[in-house]
N, C-alpha and C positions, 0 to 999 in steps of 0.2 A: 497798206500792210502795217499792222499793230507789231508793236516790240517783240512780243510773244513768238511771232510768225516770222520775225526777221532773223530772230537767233534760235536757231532748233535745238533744243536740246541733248548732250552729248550720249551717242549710243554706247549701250554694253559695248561691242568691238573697240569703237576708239579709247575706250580707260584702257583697255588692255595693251595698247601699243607699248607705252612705255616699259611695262612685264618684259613682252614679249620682246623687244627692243634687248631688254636686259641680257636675258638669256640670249641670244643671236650672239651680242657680244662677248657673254660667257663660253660658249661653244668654239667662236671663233679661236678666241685667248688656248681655248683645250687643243684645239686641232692642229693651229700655228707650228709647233715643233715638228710634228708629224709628217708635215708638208713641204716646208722647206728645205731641206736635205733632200742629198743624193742617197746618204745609207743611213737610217734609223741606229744611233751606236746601242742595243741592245743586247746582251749578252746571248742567249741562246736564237732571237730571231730566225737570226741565217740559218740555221739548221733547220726549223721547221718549217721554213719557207721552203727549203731546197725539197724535205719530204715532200711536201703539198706540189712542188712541182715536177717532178718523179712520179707520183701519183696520175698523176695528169698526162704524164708524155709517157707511159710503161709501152705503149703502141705505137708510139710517135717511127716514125723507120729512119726519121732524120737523129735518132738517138741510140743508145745502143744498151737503153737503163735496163730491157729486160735480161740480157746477159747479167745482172747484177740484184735486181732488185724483183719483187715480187709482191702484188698485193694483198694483204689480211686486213679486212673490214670485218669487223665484230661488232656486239652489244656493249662496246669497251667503256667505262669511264672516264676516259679523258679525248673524247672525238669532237669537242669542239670547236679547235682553230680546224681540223683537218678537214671536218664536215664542212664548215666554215668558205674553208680555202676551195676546198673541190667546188663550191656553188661561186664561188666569185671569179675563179679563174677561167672559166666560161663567159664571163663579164670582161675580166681586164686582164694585161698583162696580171703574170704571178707577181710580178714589186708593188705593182697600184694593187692588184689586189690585199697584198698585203698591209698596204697601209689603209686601205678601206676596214681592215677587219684592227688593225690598230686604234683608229678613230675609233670603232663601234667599241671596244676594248676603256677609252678615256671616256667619252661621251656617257657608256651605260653607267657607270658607278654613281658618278655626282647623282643623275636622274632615279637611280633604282632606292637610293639611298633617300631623296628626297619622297619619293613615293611611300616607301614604308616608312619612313617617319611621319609622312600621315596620316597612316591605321595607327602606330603604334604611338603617338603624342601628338593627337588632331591641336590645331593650330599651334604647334611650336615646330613647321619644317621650317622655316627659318634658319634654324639649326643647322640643315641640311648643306649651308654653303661652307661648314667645314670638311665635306665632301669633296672639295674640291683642290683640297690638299692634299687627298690621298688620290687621283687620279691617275699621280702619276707616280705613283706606290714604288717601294723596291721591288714587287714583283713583277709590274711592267717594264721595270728599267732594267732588269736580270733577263727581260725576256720568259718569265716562267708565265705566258699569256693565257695556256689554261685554267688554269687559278687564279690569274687575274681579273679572266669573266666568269668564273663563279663565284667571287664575291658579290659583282653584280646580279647576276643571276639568282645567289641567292639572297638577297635583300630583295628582289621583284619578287621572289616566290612566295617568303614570310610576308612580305604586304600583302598579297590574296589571300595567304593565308588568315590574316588578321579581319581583313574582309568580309572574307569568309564565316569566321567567328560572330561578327558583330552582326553578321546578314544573310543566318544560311540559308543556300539554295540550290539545287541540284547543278545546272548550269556554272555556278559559282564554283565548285568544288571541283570541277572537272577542269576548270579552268587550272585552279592548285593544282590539279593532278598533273598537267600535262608540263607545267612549271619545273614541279620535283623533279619530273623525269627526268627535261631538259635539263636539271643541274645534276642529274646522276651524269649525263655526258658530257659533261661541261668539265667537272673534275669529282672524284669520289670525296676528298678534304671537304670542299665546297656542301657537297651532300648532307655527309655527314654531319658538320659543325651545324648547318639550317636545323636539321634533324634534333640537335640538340637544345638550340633556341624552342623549337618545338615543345620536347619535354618539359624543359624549365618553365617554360609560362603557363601551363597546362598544370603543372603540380603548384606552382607557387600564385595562380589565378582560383583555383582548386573549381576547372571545371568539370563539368558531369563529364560521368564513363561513355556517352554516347559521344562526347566531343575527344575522345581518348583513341575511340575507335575508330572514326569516320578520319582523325590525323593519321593514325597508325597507319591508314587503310594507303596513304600518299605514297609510301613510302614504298610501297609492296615492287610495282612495278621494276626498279632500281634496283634493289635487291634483288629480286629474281633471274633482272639480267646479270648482274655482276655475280653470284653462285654460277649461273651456266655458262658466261663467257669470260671471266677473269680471277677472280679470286687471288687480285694483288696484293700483296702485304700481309695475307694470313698467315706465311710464315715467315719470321724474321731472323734471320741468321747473321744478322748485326744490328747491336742497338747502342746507340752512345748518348748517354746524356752530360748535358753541358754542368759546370764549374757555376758559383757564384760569381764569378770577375766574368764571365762569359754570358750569363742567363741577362747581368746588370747592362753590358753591352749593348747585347741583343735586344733590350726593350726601348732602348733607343731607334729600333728598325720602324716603330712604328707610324714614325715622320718622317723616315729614311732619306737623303736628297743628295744632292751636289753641294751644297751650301751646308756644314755643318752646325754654323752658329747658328742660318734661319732654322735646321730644325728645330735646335735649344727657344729658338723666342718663340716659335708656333706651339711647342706644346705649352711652356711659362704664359702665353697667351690664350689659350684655351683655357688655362687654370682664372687667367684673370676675367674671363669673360665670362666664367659661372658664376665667379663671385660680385661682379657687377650685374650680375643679374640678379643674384640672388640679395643683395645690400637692398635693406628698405623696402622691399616690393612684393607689396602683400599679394599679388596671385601668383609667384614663386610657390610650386610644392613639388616635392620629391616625390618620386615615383619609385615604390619598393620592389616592384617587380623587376622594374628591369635596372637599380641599384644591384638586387642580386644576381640577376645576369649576367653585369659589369662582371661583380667578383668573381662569378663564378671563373669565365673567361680569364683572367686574371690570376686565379690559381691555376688553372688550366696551361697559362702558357709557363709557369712552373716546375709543373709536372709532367710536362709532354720532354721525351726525348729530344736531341737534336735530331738524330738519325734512327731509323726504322729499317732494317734493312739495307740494301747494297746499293739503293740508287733516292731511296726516299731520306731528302735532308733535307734540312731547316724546319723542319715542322712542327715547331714551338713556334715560330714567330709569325705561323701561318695564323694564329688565332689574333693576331694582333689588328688587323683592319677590323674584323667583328668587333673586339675591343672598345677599339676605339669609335666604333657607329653606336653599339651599346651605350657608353659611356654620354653621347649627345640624348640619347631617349632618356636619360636618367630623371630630368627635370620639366616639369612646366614653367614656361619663364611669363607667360602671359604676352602684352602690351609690348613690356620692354625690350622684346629680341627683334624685333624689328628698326629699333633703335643704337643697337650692337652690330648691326650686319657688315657694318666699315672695315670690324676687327679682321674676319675670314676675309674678306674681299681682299683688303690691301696686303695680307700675307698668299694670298692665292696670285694676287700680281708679281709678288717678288719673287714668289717660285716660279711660273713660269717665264720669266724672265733668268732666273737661273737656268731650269731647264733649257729651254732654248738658244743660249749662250754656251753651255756644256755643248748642246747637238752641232752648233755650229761648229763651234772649237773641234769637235774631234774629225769634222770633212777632210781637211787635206790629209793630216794622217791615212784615214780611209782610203782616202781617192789614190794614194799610192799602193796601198795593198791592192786596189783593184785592179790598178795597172798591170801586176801581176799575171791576171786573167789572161792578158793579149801574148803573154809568153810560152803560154802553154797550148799545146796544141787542142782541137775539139777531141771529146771522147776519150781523154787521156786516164791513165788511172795512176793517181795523184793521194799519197802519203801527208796527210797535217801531221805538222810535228811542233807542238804548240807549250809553252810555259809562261808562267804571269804571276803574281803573288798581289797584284793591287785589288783592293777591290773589288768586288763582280761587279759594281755599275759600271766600275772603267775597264771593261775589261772587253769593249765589242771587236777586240781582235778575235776571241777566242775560236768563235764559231766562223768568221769574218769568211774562211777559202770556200764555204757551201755557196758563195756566189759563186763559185766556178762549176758548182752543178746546173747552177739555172744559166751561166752565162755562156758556159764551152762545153756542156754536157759532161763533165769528169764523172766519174767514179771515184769514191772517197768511202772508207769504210764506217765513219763516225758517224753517218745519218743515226738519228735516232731511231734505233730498233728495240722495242720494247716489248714484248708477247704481250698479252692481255691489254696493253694500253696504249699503241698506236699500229696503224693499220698498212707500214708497210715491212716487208723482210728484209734483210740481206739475204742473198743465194749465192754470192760469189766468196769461198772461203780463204781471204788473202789473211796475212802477216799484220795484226796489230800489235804495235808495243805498249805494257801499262805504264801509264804516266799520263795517257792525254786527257780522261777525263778528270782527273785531278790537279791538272795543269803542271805536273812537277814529274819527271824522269827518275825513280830511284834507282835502277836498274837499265841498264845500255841497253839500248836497241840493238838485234838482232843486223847490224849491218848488210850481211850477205842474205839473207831474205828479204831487207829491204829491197837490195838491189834487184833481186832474183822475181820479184811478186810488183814491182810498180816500174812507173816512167820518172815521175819529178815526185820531188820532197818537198812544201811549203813548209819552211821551216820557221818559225817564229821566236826571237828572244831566246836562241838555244846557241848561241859563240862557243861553250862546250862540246857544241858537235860538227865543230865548221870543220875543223880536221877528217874525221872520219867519211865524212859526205864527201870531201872535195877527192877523196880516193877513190869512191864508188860513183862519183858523177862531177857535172861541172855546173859553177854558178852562172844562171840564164838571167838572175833579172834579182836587183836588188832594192831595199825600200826603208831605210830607217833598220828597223830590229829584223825586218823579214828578208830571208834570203831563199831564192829558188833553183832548185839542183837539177838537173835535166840527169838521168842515171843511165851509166852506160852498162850495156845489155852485155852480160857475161855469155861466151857460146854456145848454143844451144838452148838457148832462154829463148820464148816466144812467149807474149804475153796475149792475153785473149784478143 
């Protein structure tokens, strides 16, 4: 046997290992937080987890949700997590399902980002692994997970789209079509803002009226359902925009984290890695199309209010991930960004390493609110009575008692009920006091309707109200800031 024959030649498959190797442990790094915990500390999670499980058990006879709850399934815009949850909760318990649809939540971004960076700036995805510092965005850490997968969703979409463009073909386009759609349901922001990438490159590429149409043409489906089945935010009967000290703030959200210096070095570092990119190296060139993009996005998060109405807020800093994925298409860097990929990687380490540290840290906390659960009885209907001023990332007490709808079946009046943009009711007309969606009490609760219309009070971070509770009921179980009131039943009260 000649030398030739002894040593075979290395196949396509094995160069790839090491790729492929890479990502494995990229993904691993993503998921790690996800998994280790008992409770995911995300701020609205638990609520929509509890919907997604209500959903599921309205029939269940071991539960009692239809007295309370009722379903509406629509053409809605924001069905998502819940389409989402209804297909995986057939699979797994509702919590693993949950964090299955959480993974799919961190995972999709980095990759959908990576992918459209390759329509939109072939050979510089590279770029792409500063994706990996927004995966785990303020909007996943707030819990706002619809919107979180349509950023993803829509960065998959504009890649086919782009594809599309470069390669039309019947099958292609349908392909876009069914993208758009899916990010009509995913979130209407999400929709929209895609929608807007759309126009901008279309006017500022200046292509032909047929490729104006056959885009327009994406869009139809989306729209038609939200004219017939929602029409949210057309009229806005509260709109607030933010202050200069407040807008400066909030463009800090775009690196949002636990670590507030590592956000300061990751964007000072994305500053220094254009410019080392761009020092000395002739196949660096700026890209005008989506420079103007950047900006536009950029005035955009200027000019957008904070608040739209009575329940739509923060939505100036919703254009902030676009933003900042714009802002990596801006340039061709050639050769040299594969020489750079240290910079995102070793700050992608240090963040998940924060991350993960933060989820750890806040379990015992948690695991004591959970405890709570075993104090109250099944089926019970149970009053959050909730205040906090940190944070929303630190804030996973908020929603935290909706484990007591998946865990003891409660009844709890805060599920999120939304007409037009989530698919389940309330039916059961009990006693809410305002304060809890704003986490702040301005106005006392109604105490004898408390007492009159529930069983237990979870009451959180509210010592202003340990007096009045402990008249109308008795403390069953306590935890740090949370205290729980077991309410004694006035005569002639029968609760359902």
């Amino acid at each position: 046997m000649d030398a030739a024959e002894a040593t075979p030649a290395p196949s396509v498959s094995s160069r790839t290992v090491p790729g492929l190797a890479g990502v494995l442990i990229l993904a691993v790094m993503l998921l790690v937080p996800v998994w280790i915990v008992a409770f995911p500390p995300l701020l609205d999670y638990p609520n929509h987890l509890a919907r997604a499980f209500v959903l599921a058990h309205l029939n269940d006879s071991q539960f009692s949700f239809r007295q309370f709850y009722r379903a509406d399934w629509g053409a809605y815009p924001y069905l998502g997590m819940d389409a989402s949850l209804a297909v995986l909760a057939r699979l797994f318990s509702i919590e693993t399902a949950g964090r299955v649809y959480l993974s799919l939540c961190v995972l999709a971004l980095p990759a959908a980002v990576w992918f459209f960076l390759r329509q939109a700036q072939p050979k510089a995805e590279a770029a792409a692994l500063w994706a990996l510092l927004i995966a785990y965005n303020v909007f996943f850490l707030e819990g706002f997970l619809n919107f979180d997968l349509s950023i993803a969703v829509g960065f998959f979409a504009l890649g086919l789209w782009l594809q599309w463009l470069a390669r039309p073909g019947t099958w292609r386009w349908i392909a876009v079509l069914v993208a758009f759609t899916a990010l009509y349901f995913t979130h209407l922001l999400g929709f929209a803002i895609a929608g807007l990438v759309v126009i901008a490159y279309l006017a500022l590429s200046r292509r032909p009226i047929r490729d104006w149409l056959w885009s327009g043409a994406l869009a139809l489906p989306g729209v038609a359902f939200y004219l017939h089945s929602s029409r949210v935010g057309l009229v806005a009967n509260k709109i607030i925009f933010h202050g200069l000290e407040d807008k400066l703030d909030s463009l800090g959200m775009i690196l949002h984290g636990y670590w507030p210096w590592l956000d300061g070095i990751s964007l000072a570092a994305l500053a220094a890695w254009f410019l080392a990119a761009w020092w000395r190296n002739p196949e660096f060139r700026w890209d005008r199309k989506w420079l103007a993009i950047a900006a536009i996005f950029f005035a955009l998060f200027w000019a957008i209010p904070w608040m739209w109405g009575q329940e739509a807020s923060d939505l100036d800093i919703r254009v902030l991930p676009f933003l900042f994925v714009a802002i990596l298409t801006t340039a061709r860097i050639g050769r040299r960004a594969k020489t750079l990929v240290a910079i995102p990687l070793l700050l992608f380490v240090a963040r998940t390493v924060s991350v993960t540290r933060h989820f750890g840290e806040a379990q015992p906390a948690l695991a004591g609110l959970a405890r709570s659960f075993d104090a109250v009885p099944r089926g019970a209907l149970v009053l959050p009575i909730v205040e906090g001023d940190e944070d929303p990332i630190d804030r996973p007490f908020s929603h935290f008692w909706a484990y007591g709808v998946i865990r003891r079946g409660w009844f709890s009046p805060y599920l999120k009920d939304a007409p037009g943009e989530t698919p389940m009711r309330i039916i059961y007309d009990s006693y809410t006091p305002d304060g809890f969606w704003n986490l702040v009490y301005d106005e006392t609760p109604d105490w004898q309707r408390v007492q009159n219309e529930y069983e237990y009070v979870w009451a959180y971070d509210v010592p202003r109200f340990s007096a009045p509770l402990a008249m109308i009921g008795e403390k069953v179980y306590s935890s740090g800031p949370l205290d729980v009131y077991r309410l004694r039943k006035p005569t002639g009260t029968n609760a359902p």
